[in-house]
N, CA, C, O and CB atoms as a CASP TS submission, in Angstrom:
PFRMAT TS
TARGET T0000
AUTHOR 0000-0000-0000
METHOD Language model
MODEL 1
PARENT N/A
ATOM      1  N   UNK     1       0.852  -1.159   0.000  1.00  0.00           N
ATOM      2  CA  UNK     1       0.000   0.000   0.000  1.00  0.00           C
ATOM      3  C   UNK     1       0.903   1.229   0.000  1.00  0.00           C
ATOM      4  O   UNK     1       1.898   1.216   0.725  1.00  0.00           O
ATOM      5  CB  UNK     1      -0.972  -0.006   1.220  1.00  0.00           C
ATOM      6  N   UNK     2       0.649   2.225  -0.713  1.00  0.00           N
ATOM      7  CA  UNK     2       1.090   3.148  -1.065  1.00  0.00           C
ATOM      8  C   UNK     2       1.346   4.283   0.192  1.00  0.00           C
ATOM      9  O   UNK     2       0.255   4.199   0.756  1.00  0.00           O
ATOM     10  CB  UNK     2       0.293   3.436  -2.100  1.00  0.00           C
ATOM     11  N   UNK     3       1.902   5.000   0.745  1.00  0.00           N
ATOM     12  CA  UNK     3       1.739   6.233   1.917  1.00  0.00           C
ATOM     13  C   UNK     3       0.492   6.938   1.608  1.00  0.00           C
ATOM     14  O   UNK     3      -0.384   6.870   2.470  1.00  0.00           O
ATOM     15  CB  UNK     3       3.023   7.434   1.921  1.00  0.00           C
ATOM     16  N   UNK     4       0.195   7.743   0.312  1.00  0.00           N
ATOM     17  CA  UNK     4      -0.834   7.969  -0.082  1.00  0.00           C
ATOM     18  C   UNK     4      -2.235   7.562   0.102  1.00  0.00           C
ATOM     19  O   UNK     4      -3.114   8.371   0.398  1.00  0.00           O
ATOM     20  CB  UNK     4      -0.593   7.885  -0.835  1.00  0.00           C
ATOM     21  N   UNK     5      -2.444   6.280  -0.076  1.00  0.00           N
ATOM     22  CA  UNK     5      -3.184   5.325  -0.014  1.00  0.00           C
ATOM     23  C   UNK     5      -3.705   5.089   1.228  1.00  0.00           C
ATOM     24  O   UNK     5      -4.891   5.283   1.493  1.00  0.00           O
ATOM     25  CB  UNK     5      -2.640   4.394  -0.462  1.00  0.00           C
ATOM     26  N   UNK     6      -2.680   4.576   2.209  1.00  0.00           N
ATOM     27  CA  UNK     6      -2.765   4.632   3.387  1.00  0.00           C
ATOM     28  C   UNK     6      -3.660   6.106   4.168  1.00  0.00           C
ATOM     29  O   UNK     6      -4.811   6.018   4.597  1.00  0.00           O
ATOM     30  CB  UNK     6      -1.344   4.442   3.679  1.00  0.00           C
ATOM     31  N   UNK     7      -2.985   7.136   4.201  1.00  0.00           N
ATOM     32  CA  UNK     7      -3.459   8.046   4.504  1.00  0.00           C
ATOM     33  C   UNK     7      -4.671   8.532   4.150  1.00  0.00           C
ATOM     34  O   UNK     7      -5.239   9.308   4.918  1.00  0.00           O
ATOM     35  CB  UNK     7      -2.799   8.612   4.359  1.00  0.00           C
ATOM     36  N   UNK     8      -5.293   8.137   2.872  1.00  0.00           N
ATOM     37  CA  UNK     8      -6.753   8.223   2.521  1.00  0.00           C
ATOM     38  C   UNK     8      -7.309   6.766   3.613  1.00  0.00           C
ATOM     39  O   UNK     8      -8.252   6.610   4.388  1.00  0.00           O
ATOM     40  CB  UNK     8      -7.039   8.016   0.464  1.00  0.00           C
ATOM     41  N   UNK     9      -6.574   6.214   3.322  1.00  0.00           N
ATOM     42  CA  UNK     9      -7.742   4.964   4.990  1.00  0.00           C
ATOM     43  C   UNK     9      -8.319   5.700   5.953  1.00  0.00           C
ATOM     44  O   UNK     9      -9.479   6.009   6.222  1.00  0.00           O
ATOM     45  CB  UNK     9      -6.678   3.762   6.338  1.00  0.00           C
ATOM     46  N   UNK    10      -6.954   5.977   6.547  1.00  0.00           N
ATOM     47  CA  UNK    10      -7.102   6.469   7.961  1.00  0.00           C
ATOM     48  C   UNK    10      -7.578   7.693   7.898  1.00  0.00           C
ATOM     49  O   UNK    10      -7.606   8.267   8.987  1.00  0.00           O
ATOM     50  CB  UNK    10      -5.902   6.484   8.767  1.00  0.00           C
ATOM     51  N   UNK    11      -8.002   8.351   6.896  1.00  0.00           N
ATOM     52  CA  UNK    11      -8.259   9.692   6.962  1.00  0.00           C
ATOM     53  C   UNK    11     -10.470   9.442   6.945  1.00  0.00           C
ATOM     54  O   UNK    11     -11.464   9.930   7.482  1.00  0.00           O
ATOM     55  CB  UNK    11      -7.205  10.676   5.243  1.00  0.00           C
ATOM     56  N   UNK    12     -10.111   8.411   5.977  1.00  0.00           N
ATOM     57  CA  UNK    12     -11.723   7.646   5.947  1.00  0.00           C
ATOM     58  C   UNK    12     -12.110   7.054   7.637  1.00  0.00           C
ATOM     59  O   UNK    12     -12.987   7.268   8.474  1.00  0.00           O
ATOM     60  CB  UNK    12     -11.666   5.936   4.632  1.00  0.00           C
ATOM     61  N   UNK    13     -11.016   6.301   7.532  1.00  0.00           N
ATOM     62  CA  UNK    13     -11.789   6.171   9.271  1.00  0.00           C
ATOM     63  C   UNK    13     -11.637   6.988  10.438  1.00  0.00           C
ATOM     64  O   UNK    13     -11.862   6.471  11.532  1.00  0.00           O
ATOM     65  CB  UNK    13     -11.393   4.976   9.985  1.00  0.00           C
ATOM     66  N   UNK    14     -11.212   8.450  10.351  1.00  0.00           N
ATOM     67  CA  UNK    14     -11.205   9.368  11.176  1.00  0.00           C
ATOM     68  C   UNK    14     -12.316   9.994  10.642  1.00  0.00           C
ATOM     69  O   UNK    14     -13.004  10.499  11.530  1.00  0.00           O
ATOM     70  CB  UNK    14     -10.013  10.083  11.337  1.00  0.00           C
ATOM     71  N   UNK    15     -12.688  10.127   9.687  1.00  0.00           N
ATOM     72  CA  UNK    15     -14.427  10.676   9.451  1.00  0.00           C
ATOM     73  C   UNK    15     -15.444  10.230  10.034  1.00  0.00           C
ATOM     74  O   UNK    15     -16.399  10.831  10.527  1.00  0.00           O
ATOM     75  CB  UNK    15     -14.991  10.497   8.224  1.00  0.00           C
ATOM     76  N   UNK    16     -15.210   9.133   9.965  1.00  0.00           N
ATOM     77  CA  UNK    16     -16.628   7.621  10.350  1.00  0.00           C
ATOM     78  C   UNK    16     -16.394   7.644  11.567  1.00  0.00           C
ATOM     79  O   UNK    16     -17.381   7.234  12.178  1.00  0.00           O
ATOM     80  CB  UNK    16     -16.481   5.690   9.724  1.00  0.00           C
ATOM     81  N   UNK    17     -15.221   8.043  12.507  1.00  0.00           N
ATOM     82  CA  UNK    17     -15.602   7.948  13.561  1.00  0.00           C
ATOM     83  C   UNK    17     -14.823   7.114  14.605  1.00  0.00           C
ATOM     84  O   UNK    17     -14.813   7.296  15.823  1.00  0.00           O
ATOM     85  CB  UNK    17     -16.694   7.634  13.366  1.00  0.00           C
ATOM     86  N   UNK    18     -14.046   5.978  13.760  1.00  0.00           N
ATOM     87  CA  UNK    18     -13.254   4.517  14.348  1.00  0.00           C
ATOM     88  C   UNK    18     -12.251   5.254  15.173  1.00  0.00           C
ATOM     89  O   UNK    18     -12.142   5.085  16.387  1.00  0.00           O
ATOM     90  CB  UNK    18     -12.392   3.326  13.042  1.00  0.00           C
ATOM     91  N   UNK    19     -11.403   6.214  14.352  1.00  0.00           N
ATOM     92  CA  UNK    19     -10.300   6.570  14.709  1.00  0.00           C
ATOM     93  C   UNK    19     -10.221   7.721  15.648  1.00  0.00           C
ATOM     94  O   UNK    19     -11.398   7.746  16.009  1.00  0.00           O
ATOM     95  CB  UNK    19      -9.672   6.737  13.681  1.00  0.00           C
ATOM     96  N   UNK    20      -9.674   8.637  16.254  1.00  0.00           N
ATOM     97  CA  UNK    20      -9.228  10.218  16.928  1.00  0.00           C
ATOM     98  C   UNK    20      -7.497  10.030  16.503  1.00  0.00           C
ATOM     99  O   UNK    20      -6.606   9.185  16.590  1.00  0.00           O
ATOM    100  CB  UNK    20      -9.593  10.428  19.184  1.00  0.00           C
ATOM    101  N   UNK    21      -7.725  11.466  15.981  1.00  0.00           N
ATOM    102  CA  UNK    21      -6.290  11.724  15.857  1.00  0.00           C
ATOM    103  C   UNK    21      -5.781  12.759  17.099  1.00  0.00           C
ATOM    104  O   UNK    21      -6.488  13.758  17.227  1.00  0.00           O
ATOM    105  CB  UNK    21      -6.011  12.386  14.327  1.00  0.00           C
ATOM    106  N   UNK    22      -4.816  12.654  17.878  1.00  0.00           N
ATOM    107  CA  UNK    22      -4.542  12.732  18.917  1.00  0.00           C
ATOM    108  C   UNK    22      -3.293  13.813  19.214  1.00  0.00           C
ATOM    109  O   UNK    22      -3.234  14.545  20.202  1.00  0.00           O
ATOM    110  CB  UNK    22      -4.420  11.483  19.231  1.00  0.00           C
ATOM    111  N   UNK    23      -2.593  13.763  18.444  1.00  0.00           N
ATOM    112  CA  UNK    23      -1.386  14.823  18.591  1.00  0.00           C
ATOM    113  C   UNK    23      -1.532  16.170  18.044  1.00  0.00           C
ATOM    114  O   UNK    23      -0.637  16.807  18.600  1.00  0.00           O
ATOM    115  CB  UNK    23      -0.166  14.324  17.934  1.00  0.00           C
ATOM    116  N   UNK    24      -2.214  17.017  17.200  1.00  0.00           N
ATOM    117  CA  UNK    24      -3.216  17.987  16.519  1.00  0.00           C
ATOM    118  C   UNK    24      -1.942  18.419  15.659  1.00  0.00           C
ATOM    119  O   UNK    24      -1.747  19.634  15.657  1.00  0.00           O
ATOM    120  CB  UNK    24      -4.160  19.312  17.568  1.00  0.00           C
ATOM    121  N   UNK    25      -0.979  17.592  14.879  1.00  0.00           N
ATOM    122  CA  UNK    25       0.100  17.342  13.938  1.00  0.00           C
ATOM    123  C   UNK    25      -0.354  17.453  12.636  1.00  0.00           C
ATOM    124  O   UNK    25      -1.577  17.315  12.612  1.00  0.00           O
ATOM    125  CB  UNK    25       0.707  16.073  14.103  1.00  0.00           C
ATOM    126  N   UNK    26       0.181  17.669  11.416  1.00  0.00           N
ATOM    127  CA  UNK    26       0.177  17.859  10.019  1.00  0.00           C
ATOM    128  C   UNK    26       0.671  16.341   9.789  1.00  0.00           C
ATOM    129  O   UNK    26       0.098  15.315   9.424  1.00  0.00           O
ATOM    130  CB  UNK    26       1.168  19.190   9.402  1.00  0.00           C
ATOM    131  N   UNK    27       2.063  16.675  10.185  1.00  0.00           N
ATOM    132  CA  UNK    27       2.700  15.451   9.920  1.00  0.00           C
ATOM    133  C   UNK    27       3.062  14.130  11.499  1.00  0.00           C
ATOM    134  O   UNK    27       2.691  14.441  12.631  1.00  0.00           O
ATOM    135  CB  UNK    27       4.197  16.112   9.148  1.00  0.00           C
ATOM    136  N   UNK    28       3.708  12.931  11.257  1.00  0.00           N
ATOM    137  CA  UNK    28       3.927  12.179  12.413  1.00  0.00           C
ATOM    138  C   UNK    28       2.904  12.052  13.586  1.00  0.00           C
ATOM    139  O   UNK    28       3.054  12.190  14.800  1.00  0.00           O
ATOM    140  CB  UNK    28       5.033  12.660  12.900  1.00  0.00           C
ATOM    141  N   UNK    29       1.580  11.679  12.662  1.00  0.00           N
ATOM    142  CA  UNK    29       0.429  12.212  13.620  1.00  0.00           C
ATOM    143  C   UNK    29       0.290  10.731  14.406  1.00  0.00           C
ATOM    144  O   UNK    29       1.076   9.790  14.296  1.00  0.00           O
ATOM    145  CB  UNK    29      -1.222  12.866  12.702  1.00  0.00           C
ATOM    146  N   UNK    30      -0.723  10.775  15.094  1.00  0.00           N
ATOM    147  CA  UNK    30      -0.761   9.352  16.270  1.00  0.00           C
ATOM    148  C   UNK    30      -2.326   9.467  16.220  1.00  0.00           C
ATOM    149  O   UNK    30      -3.024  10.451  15.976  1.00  0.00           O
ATOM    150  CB  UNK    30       0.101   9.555  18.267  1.00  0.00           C
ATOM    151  N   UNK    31      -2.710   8.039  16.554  1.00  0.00           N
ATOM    152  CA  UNK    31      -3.850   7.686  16.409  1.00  0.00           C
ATOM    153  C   UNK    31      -4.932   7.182  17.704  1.00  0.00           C
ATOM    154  O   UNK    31      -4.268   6.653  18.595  1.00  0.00           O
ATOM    155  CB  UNK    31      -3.604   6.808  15.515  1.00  0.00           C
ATOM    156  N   UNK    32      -6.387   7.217  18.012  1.00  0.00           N
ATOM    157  CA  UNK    32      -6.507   6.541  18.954  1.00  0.00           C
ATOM    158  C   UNK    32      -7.263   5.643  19.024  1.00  0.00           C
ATOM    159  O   UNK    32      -8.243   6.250  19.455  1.00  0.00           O
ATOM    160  CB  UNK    32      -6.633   7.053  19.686  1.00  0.00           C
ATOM    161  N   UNK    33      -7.622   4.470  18.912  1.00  0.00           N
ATOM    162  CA  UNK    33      -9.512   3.791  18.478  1.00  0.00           C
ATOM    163  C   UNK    33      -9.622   3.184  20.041  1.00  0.00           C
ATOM    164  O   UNK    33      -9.176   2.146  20.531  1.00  0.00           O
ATOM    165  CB  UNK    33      -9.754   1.984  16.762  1.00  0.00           C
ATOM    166  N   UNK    34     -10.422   4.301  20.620  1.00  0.00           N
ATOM    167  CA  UNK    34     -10.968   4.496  21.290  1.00  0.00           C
ATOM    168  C   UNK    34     -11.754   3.311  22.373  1.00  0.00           C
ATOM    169  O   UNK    34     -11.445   3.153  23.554  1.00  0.00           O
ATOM    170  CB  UNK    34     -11.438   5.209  20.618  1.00  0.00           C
ATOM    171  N   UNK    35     -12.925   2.485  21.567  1.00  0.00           N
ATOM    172  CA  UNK    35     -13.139   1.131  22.133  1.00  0.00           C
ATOM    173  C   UNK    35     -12.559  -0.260  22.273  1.00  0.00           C
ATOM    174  O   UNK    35     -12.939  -1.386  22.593  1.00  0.00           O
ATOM    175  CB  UNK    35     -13.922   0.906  21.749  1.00  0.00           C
ATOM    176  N   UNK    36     -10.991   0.618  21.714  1.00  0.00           N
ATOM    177  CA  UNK    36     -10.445  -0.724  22.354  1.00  0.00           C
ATOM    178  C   UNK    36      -9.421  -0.632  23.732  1.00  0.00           C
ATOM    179  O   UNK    36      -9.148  -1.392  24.661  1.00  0.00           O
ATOM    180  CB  UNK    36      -9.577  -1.479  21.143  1.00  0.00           C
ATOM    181  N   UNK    37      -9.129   0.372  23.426  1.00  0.00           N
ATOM    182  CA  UNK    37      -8.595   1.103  24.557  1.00  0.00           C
ATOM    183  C   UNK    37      -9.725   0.859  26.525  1.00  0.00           C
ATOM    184  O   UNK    37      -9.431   0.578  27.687  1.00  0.00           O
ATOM    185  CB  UNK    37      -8.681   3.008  23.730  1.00  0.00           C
ATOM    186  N   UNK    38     -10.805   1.151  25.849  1.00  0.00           N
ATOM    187  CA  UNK    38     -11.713   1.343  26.685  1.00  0.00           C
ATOM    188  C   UNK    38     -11.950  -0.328  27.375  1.00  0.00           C
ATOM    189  O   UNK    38     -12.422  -0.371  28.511  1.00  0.00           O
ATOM    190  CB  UNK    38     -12.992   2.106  25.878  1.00  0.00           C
ATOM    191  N   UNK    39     -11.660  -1.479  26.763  1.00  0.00           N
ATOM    192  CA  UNK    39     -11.329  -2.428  27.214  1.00  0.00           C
ATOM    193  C   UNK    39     -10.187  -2.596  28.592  1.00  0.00           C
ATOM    194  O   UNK    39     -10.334  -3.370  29.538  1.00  0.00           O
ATOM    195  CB  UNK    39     -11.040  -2.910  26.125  1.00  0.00           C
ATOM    196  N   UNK    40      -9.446  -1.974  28.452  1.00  0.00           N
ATOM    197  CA  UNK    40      -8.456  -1.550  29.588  1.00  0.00           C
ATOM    198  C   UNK    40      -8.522  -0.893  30.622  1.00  0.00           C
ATOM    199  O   UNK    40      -7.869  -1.022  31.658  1.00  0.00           O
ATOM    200  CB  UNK    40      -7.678  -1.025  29.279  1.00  0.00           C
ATOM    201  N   UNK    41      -9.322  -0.165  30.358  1.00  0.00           N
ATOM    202  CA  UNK    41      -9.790   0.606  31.701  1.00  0.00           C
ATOM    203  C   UNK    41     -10.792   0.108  32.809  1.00  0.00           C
ATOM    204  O   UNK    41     -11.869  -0.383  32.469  1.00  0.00           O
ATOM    205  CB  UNK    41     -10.402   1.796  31.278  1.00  0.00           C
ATOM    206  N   UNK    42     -10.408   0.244  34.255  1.00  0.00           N
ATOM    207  CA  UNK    42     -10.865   0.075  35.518  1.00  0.00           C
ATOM    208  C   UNK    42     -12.540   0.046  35.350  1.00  0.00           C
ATOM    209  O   UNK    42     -12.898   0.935  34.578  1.00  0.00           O
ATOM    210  CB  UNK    42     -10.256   1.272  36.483  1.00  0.00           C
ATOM    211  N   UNK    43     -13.439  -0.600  35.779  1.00  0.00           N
ATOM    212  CA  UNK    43     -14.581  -0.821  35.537  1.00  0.00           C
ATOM    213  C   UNK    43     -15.274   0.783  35.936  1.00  0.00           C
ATOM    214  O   UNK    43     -16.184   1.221  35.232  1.00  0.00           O
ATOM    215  CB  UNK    43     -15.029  -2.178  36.340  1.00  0.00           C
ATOM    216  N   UNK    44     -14.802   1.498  36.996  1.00  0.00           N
ATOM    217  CA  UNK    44     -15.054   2.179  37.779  1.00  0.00           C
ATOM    218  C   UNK    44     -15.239   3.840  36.733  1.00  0.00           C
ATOM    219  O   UNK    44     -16.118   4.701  36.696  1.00  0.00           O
ATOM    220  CB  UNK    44     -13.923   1.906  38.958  1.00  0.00           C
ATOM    221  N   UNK    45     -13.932   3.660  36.019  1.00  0.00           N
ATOM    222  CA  UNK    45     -13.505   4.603  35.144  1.00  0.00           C
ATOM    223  C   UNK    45     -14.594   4.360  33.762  1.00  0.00           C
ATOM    224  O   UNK    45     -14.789   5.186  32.870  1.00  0.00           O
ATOM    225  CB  UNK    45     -11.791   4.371  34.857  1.00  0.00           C
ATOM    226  N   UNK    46     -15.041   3.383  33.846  1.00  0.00           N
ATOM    227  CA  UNK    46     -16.438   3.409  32.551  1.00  0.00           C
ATOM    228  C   UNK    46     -17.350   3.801  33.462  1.00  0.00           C
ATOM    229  O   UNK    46     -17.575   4.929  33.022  1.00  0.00           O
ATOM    230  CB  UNK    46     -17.048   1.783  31.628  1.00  0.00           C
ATOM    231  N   UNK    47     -17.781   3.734  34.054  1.00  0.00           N
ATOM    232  CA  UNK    47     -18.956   4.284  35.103  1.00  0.00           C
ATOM    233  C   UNK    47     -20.040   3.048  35.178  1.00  0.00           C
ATOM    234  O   UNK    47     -21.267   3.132  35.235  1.00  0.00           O
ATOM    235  CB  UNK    47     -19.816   5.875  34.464  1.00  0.00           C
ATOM    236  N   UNK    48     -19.220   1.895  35.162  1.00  0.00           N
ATOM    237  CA  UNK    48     -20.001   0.378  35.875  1.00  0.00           C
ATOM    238  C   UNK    48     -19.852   0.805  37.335  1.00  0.00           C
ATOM    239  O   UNK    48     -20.255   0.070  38.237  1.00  0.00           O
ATOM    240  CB  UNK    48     -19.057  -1.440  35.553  1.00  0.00           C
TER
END
């Protein structure tokens, strides 16, 4: 896959919602998907 290419993905799934982009970068940006992350966290910290 192309860099190009790539970057139209992730740029598609930062629309839809999957993704947060996290560092507020042009370039060397970082990513976050969110519900999986949320798997990790303390029951307490979801508000179970």
């Amino acid at each position: 896959m192309s860099p190009a290419a790539a970057n139209q993905l992730v740029n598609r799934l930062v629309e839809a919602g999957v993704l947060r982009e996290i560092t507020g970068y042009a370039r060397n940006r970082r990513f976050r998907f969110d519900p999986y992350l949320r798997v990790f966290e303390e029951p307490e910290e979801r508000g179970a």
